[in-house]
VEXVOKOL-343073 format. One record per residue: residue in three letters; x, y, z of N, C-alpha, C in turn. Coordinates in steps of 0.05 Angstrom, whole numbers, plus 5000, padded with zeros to 4 digits. Example, Ala and Ser with C-alpha at 12.3 -4.5 7.8 and 13.67 -1.06 7.14 Angstrom:
# VEXVOKOL-343073
ALA526448865156524649105156526449345156
SER525749555142527349795143525850015157
This chain:
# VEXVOKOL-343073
UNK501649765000500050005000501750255000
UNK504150165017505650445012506550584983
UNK507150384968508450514940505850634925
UNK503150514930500050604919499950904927
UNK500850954956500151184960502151414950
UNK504051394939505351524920504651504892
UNK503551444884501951404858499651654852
UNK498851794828496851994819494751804818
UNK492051944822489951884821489651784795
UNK490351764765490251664747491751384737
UNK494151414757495451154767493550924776
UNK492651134800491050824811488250744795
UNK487250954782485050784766485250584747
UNK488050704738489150484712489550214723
UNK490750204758491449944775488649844777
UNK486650034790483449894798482849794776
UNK482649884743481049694723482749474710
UNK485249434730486549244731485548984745
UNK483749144765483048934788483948914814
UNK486049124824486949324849484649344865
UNK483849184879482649354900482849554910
UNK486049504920486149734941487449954925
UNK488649994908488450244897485750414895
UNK483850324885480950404891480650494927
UNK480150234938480750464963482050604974
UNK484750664964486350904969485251244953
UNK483551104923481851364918479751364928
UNK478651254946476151334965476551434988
UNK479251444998480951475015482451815013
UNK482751854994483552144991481552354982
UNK478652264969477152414962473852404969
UNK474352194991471052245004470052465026
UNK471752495040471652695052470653045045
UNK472453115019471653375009468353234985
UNK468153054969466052954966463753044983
UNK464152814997462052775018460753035033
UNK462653285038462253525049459953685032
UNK461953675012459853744980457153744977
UNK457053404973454153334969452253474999
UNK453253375022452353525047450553735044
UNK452553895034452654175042450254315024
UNK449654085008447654174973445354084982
UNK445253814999442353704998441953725028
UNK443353845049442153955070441853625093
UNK441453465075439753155093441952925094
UNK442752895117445052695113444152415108
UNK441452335104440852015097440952095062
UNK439952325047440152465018442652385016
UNK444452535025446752575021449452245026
UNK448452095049449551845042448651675014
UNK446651725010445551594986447151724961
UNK447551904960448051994936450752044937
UNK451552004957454851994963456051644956
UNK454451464962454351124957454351114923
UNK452051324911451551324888453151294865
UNK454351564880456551704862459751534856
UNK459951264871462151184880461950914856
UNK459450884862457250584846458650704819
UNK457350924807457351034782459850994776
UNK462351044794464951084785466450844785
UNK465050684795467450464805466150274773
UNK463350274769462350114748463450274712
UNK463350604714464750714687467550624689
UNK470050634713472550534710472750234698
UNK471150034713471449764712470549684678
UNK469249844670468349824639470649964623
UNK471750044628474550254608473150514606
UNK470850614606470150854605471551084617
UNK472251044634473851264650476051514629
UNK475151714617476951894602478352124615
UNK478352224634478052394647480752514659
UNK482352504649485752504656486052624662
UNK487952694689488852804708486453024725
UNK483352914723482053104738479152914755
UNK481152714768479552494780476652604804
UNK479052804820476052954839473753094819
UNK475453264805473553404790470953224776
UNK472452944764469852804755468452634777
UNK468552624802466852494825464852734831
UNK465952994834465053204828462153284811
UNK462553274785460753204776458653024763
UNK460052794782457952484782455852644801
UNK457052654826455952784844454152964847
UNK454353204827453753394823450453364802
UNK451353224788449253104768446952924780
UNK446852784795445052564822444352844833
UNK445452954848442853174856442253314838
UNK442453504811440353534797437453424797
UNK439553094785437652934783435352784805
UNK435852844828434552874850431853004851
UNK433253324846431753524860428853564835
UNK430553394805428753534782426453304785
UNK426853054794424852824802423152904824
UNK424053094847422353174869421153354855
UNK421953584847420153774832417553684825
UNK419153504805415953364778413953204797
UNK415053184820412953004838411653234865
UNK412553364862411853654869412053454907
UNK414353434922414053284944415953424957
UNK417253604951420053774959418553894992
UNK419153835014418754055035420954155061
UNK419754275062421554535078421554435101
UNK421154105115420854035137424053895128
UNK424953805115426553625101429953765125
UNK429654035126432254185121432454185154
UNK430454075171431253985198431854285220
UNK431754565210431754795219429754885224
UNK429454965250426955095270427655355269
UNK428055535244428455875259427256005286
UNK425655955291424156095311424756115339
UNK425755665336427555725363429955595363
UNK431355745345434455735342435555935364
UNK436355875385438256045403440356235394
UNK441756215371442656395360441456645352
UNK438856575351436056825336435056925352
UNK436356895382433656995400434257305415
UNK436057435397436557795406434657875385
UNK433757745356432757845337429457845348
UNK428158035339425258095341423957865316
UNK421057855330419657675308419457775281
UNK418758105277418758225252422258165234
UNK423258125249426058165236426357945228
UNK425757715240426257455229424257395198
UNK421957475211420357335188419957555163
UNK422257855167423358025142426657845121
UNK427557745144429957545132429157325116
UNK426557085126425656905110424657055085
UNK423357225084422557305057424057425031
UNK427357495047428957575032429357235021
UNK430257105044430856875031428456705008
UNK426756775016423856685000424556774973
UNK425557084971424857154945428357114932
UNK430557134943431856994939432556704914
UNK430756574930431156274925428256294905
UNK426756484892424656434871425856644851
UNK428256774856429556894836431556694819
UNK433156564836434256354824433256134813
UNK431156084821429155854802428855934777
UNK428856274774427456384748430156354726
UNK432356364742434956294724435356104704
UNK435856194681437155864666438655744681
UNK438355464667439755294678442655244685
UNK444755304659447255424677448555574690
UNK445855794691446856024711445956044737
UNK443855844739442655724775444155524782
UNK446355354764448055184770450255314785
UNK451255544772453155634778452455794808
UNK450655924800449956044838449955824857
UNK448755654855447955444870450755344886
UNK451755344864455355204866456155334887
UNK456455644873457755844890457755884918
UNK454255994921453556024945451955914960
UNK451855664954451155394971452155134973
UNK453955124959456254924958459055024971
UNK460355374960461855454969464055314957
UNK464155314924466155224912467555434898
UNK470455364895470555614874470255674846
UNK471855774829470855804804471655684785
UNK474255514796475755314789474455044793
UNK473954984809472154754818469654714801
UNK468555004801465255054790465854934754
UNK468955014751469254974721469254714713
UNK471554614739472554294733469954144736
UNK467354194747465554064747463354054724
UNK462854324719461054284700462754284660
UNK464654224663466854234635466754494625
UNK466954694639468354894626469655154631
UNK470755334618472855424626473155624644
UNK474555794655473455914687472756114682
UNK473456234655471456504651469056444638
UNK468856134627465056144622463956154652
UNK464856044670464256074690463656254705
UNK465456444713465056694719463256964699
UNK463056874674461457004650457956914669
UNK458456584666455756504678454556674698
UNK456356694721455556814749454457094745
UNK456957244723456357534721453157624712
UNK452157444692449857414677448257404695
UNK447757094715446557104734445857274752
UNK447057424768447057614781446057914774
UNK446257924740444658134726442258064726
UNK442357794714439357734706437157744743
UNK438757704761436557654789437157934792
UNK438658184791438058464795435558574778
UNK434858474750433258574735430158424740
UNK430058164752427558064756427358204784
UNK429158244808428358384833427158604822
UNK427958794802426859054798424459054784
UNK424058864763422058754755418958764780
UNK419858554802419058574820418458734846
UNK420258914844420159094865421458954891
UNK423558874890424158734909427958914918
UNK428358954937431059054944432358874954
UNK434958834930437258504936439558684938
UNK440858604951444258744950446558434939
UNK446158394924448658194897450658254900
UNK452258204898455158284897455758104874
């Protein structure tokens, strides 16, 4: 195992569709952790998030074992967006089944102890930012709610945001810029006061 763990992540996949076990678990071993945080951090529900963390591993271990694996020298980046793609594909199956709720996210604002200097009006002026918020970004195309989403609910960077969705860090940042125009012009649309950065 020791000489494995001097080996690149492209090393050991070439050893796993060899039939390496444990090279395989030495890449589950260096990259579940920031994974795992990931998916977390996106779907809020840690039974969601083991599932689709199990998922994402299924997917990878069954495309390597077949030769499919193309992806050279950017192994996290593509668990990344195995990962990334299962919750899409998650959230666009809850949608169409219209079953998505707000009990899911396991947060009691009201009596969060952290909240309790704030007045009732103040709290339930914050949910509505966040309300309108989160129905401005719905209104977004689809790669530019990907990219917010990434950003400021994943908390990836723009490098990451790139290596995941295949492309380059100024479509990326082009994306964001867009996005952030386009939810200033539906807030105004709306009459709504957002401060974007």
């Amino acid at each position: 195992m020791d000489i494995l763990s001097t080996m690149t992540d492209e090393e050991l996949v070439v050893l796993y569709a060899g039939g390496n076990d444990e090279a395989f678990d030495l890449l589950l071993g260096r990259h579940q952790q920031v994974l795992y945080a990931n998916i977390l951090y996106t779907v809020r529900n840690k039974i969601l998030a083991d599932d689709i963390f199990q998922d994402t591993f299924c997917k990878a271990i069954t495309t390597i074992r077949q030769g499919r694996y193309t992806e050279s020298g950017r192994f996290r980046s593509w668990l990344m967006r195995i990962a990334h793609n299962l919750m899409i594909d998650y959230f666009r199956q809850k949608k169409k089944e219209k079953t998505l709720s707000n009990d899911e996210w396991g947060i009691d604002l009201l009596n969060n102890p952290s909240l309790c200097e704030e007045n009732v009006e103040g709290e339930w002026v914050r949910k509505q930012i966040h309300s309108d918020v989160k129905k401005l970004v719905g209104h977004l195309p689809e790669r530019q709610r990907e990219v917010i989403e990434m950003r400021y609910y994943a908390d990836l960077s723009f490098k990451e945001i790139a290596d995941i969705t295949g492309v380059s860090i100024n479509t990326a940042l082009g994306r964001m810029r867009y996005a952030i125009l386009n939810m200033r012009r539906l807030a105004t649309d709306h009459r709504m006061i957002l401060t974007l950065s």
